[in-house]
C-alpha positions as a Python dict, from the first residue, in 0.01 Angstrom:
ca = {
    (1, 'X'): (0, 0, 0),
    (2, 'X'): (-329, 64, -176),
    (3, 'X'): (-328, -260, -400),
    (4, 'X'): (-207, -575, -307),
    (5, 'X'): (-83, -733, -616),
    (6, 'X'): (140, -976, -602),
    (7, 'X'): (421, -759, -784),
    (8, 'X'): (377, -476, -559),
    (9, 'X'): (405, -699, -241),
    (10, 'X'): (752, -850, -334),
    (11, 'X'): (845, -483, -454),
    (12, 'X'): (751, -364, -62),
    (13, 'X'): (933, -676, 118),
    (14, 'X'): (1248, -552, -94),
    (15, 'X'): (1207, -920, -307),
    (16, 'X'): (1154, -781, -668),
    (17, 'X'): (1269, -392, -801),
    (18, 'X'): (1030, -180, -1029),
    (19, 'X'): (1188, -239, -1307),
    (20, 'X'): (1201, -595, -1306),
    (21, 'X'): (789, -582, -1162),
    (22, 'X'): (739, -385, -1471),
    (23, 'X'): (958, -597, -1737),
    (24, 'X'): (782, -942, -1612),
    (25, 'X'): (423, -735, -1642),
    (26, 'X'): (543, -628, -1965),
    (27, 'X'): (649, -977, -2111),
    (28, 'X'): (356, -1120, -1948),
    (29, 'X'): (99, -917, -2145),
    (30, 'X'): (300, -895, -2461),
    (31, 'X'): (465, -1244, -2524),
    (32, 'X'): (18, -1365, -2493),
    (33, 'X'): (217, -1557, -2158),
    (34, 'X'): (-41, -1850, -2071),
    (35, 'X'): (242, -1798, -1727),
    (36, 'X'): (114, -1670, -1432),
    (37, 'X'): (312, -1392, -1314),
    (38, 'X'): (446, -1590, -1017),
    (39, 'X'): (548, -1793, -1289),
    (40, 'X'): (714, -1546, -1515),
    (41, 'X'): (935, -1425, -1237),
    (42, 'X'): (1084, -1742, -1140),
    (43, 'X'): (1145, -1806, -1530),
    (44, 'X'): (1377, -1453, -1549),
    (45, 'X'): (1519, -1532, -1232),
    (46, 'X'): (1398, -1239, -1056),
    (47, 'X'): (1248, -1410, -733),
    (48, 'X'): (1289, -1763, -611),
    (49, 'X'): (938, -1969, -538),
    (50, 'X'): (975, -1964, -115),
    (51, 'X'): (972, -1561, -168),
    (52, 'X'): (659, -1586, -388),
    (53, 'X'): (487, -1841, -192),
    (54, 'X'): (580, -1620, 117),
    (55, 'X'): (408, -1290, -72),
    (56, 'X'): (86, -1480, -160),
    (57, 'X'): (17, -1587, 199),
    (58, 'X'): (58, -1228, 274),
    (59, 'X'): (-144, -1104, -15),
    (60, 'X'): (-428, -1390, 143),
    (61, 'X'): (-370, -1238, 440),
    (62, 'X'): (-381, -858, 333),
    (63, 'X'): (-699, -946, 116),
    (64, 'X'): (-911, -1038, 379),
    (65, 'X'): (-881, -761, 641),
    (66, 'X'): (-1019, -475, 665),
    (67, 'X'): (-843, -154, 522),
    (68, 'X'): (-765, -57, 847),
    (69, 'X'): (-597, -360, 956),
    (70, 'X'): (-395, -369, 614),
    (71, 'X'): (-157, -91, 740),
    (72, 'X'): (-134, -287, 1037),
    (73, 'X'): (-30, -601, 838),
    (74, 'X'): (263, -367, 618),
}
C-alpha cells in the first residue's frame, strides 16, 4: 500500500469496495460535505463505526513507521 488513506485501508481489510471508496469521495467533494469521510461512509451505510475506528488506529499505526516496517504492518 503506498498511501494510507483511510479509504484505501478499509478497501485492503476487505471493509469498503472501490466503488463505494470512490462514490463516498465523490459525494464528499461534490455535495461541499462539511462530513468527514469516516463520516460519509457510515451515513450511506457502507462501513459501520468499530470498522472505521479499527482502520484509523491502523492508519496511526501505519503513519508512524518507517516505510519498511509498513509492509510489515499490511
Amino acid at each position: 500500500m503506498s498511501e494510507t488513506s483511510l479509504g484505501e485501508i478499509l478497501v485492503s481489510m476487505g471493509v469498503l469496495r472501490e466503488d463505494q471508496r470512490y462514490a463516498a469521495t465523490e459525494y464528499q467533494q461534490l455535495a461541499g460535505c462539511p462530513l468527514t469521510f469516516g463520516e460519509v461512509l457510515l451515513h450511506h451505510g457502507y462501513c459501520t463505526k468499530e470498522q472505521i475506528d479499527e482502520a484509523l488506529k491502523l492508519q496511526t499505526r501505519l503513519r508512524s513507521k518507517k516505510p519498511h516496517e509498513v509492509a510489515a504492518a499490511v
